[in-house]
N, C-alpha and C positions, 0 to 999 in steps of 0.2 A: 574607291577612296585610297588615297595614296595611305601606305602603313604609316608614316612620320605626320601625318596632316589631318586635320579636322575642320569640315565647312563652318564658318561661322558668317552666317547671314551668305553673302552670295562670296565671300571669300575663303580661300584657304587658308588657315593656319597652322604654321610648325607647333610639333607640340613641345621644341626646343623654348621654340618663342611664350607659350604658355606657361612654360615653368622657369622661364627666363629668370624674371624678379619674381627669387623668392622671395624676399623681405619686404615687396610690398603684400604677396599674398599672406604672409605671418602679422603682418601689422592690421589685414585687414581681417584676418583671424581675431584679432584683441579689441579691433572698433565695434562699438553696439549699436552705432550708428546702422540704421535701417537702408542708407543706401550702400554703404560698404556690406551688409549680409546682401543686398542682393548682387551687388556685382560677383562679391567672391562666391555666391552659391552657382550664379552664371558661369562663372570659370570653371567650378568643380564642375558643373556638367558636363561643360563642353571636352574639360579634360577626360571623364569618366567614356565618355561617347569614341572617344578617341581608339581606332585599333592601330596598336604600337608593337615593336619589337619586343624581344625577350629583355636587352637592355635597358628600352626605356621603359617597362613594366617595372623595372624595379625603380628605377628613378623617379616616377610615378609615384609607386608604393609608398619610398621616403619622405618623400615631399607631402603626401596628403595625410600619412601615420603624425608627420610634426605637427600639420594644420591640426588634425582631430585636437592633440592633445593639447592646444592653445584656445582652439574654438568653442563659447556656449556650447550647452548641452540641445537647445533649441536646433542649434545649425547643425550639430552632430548628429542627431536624430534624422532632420533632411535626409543629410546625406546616409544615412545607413538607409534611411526607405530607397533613394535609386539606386546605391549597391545593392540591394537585396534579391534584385532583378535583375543583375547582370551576371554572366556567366565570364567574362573576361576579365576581372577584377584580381589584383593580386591577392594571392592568399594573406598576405602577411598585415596586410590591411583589413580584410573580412574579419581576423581571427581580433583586431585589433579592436572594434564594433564590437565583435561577439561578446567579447568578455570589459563594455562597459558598462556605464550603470544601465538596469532591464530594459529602462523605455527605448533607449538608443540601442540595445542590443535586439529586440525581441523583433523587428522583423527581419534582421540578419538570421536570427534562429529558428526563425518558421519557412522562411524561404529562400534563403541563398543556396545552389546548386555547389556553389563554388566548395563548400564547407564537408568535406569527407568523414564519415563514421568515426576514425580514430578522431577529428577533430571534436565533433559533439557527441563522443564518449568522456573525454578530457572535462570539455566545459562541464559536462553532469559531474563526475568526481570534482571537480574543483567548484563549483556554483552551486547555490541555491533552489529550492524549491520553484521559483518563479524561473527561473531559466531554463527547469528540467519542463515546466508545462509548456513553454514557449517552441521548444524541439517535439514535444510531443503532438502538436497541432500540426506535422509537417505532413504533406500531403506523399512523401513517399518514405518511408521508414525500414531499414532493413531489420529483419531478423535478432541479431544480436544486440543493435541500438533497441531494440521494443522491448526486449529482455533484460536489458540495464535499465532502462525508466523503469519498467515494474519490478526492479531490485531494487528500489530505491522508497519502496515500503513507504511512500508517501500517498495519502489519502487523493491532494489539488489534482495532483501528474495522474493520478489513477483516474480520478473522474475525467481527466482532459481524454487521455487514450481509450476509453472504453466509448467517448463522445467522438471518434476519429473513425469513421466510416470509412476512409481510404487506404485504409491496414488493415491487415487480417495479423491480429493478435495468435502468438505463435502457444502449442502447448504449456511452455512453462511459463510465459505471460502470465497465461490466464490459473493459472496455480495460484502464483503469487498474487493478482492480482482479486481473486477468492477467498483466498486467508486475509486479506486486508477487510473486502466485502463483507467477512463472517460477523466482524464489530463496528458495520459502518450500513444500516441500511441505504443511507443516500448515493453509494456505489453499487448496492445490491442488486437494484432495479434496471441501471441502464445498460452494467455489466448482461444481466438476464435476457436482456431486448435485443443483443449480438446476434446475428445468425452462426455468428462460429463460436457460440459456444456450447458444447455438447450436454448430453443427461446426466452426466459425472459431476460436473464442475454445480449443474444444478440440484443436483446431489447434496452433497458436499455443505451448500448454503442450507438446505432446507433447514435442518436445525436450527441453524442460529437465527431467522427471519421471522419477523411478525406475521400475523394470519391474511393480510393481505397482498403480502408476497408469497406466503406459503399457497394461496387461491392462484394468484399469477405463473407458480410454477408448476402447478397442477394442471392449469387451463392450455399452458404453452408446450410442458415436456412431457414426453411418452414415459413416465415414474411411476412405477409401485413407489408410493409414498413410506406405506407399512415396512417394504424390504429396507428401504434406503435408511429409513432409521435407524432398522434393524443392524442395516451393516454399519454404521455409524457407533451406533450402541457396540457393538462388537471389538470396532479398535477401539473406542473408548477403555474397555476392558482390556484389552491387550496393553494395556499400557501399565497392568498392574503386575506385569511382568518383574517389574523393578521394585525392590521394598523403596517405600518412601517415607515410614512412620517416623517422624522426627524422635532421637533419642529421646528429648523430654514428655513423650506423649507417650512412651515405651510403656506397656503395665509391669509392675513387678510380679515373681513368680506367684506370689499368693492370691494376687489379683488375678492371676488366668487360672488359679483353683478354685477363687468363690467363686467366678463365672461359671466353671464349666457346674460346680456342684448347685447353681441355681439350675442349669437346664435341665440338670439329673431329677431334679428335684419336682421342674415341671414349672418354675415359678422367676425363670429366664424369662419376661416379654417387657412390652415395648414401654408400659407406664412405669417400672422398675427401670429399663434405661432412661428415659426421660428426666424421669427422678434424679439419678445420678450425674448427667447432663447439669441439671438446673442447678444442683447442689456444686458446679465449677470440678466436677472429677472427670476430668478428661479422660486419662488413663485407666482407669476401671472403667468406661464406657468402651474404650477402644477393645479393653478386651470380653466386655460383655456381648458387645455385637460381633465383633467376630467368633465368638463359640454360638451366637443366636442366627448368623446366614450362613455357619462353618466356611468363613474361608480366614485361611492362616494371618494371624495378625500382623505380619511384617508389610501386608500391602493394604493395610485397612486406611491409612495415614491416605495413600494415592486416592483412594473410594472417595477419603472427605474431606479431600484438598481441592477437587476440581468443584474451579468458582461453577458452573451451570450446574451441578447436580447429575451430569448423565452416569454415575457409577451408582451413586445413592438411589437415583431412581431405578436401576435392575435389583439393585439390592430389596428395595422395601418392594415392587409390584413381587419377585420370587417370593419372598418370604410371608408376602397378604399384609403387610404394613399400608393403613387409612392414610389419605392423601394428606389431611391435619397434621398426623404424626410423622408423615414422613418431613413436611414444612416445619415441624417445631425442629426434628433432628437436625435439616439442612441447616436454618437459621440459627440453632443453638450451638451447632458445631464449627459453623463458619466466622462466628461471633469471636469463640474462643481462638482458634485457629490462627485470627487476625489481632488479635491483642484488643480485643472489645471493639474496633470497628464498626460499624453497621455496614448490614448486608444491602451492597448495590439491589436496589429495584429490578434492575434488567437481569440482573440472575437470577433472581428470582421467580422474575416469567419465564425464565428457561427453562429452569427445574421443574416448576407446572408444567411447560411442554412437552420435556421430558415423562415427567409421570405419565400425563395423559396419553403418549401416544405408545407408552412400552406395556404390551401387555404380559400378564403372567407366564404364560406362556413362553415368549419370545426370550423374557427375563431370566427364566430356571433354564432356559434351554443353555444361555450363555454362561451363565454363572457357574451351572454344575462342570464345566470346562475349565472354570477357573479355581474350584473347592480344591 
């Protein structure tokens, strides 16, 4: 095929001569007339079919970037689905599709070759939710583009890339896209059904998942379930590294004398904290339980700040705190905590979880590391 020409039916045609009158093909941009869409859709093709020089690629470009933005969104669409298959297509017109409204864009972003990694890194910082899923469905995805969608801490994009068998989701993907799973079991599952993802990443979720993903990660990954907790439990704790007791939950200094002179005393336990709980004394509770599990009161605020309970839960299984008492504490202290809120349902089965699977053992073992 000659570069300047294009067969049409058993003739050739310049593609001088195709872009000749432009002002009929813009007029026939603006007609809604059904035979003006098919003629001008027949010309974009013939013109798109066309292999031209470097100059008339931009001529090209111009001419059909002016059509788009005169032309229905119906005709626009057309033509983004047979750009989306062509690899000879000016950029400047791809990029032009790409970032219109989703439906005209979205098979420019699942498959045009033409579109470079800086180009749909761009569209993701600059576009929406539905255009980041639309890149995420691409059948080849590099590296750095798979680490920007799952930086983008969106749930839709998450479930689209973990549903992308033609990518292997790269380590810090699947980081990110794990912390998101942790509050979303509808990503949990098909995240887990990945061959590339390892007993860490299944790790990591075990906690947060219902007993029927907890059964599925069991059945699927080589886990000591007991350790993984365990070490879960562990930087949970680490985390009380930092005092976090808010100033106003602070006890005063007399408050950490009657504490300590009840445990002297022998008459420090859990229905006297309860009590004082119930009766809205924050602060003399923070410092009763902290001289009743001995650890320093600057990081007791961090223990009963975390919405799941996993700090509360070593605390009461170390100390032989009833799984009752440990739920009025969680709920009575979380209540306060949040300015009388009620306590989310799902943390509440977490806290359970927690309880149940830390045992006393596991619990003094961490804790006395942190007294």
């Amino acid at each position: 095929m000659n570069k300047s020409t294009v067969e049409s039916g058993s003739r050739a045609v310049p593609i001088g001569a195709l872009l000749g009158d432009t002002k009929k093909l813009y007029n026939l941009a603006r007609d809604k007339n059904p035979a003006a869409r098919v003629e001008l859709s027949k010309t974009i093709g013939l013109i798109l079919d066309t292999d031209v020089s470097t100059r008339e690629s931009e001529l090209v470009a111009d001419v059909l970037i002016q059509l788009m933005r005169q032309a229905e969104s119906d005709l626009r669409q057309a033509v983004a689905e047979q750009i989306s298959l062509l690899d000879n297509v000016p950029l400047r017109l791809v990029l032009q599709l790409a970032n219109d409204d989703i439906e005209i864009a979205k098979p420019v972003l699942k498959n045009s070759q033409v579109l470079g990694d800086l180009d749909l890194m761009y569209i993701v910082k600059a576009k929406t939710s539905e255009y980041w899923q639309a890149i995420a469905t691409r059948e080849n995805i590099s590296d750095e583009l798979i680490d920007v969608l799952a930086d983008t801490d969106d749930l839709d994009t998450a479930l689209v890339l973990v549903d992308n068998f033609n990518i292997t989701l790269t380590e810090h993907a699947l980081t990110a896209l794990s912390d998101i799973a942790q509050g979303s079991e509808i990503l949990a599952l098909p995240l887990l059904r990945r061959d590339d993802v390892a007993s860490d990443v299944a790790a990591r979720l075990y906690q947060y998942v219902g007993q029927e993903i907890k059964a599925f990660i069991s059945d699927h990954y080589d886990l000591d379930t007991q350790k993984a907790v365990a070490e879960v439990l562990d930087r949970s704790v680490d985390e009380f590294a930092t005092p976090a007791t808010p100033s106003n939950f602070m006890p005063d200094e007399y408050m950490l004398n009657a504490a300590q002179g009840f445990k002297e005393q022998g008459t420090l336990n859990v229905p006297l904290m309860l009590s004082t709980l119930r009766r809205g004394h924050m602060r003399s509770f923070v410092a009763q339980f902290a001289a009743y599990i001995n650890v320093p009161v600057e990081i007791i605020g961090q223990i009963l700040s975390q919405t799941h309970g996993q700090g509360l839960a070593i605390a009461a299984k170390a100390r032989g705190i009833g799984k009752q008492d440990f739920l009025s504490i969680f709920m009575l202290t979380n209540k306060i905590w949040n300015h009388g809120r009620m306590v989310d349902p799902e943390d509440i089965k977490s806290a359970i979880d927690y309880y149940n699977r830390t045992t006393p053992e596991m619990a003094r073992s961490i804790l006395k590391r942190k007294s």
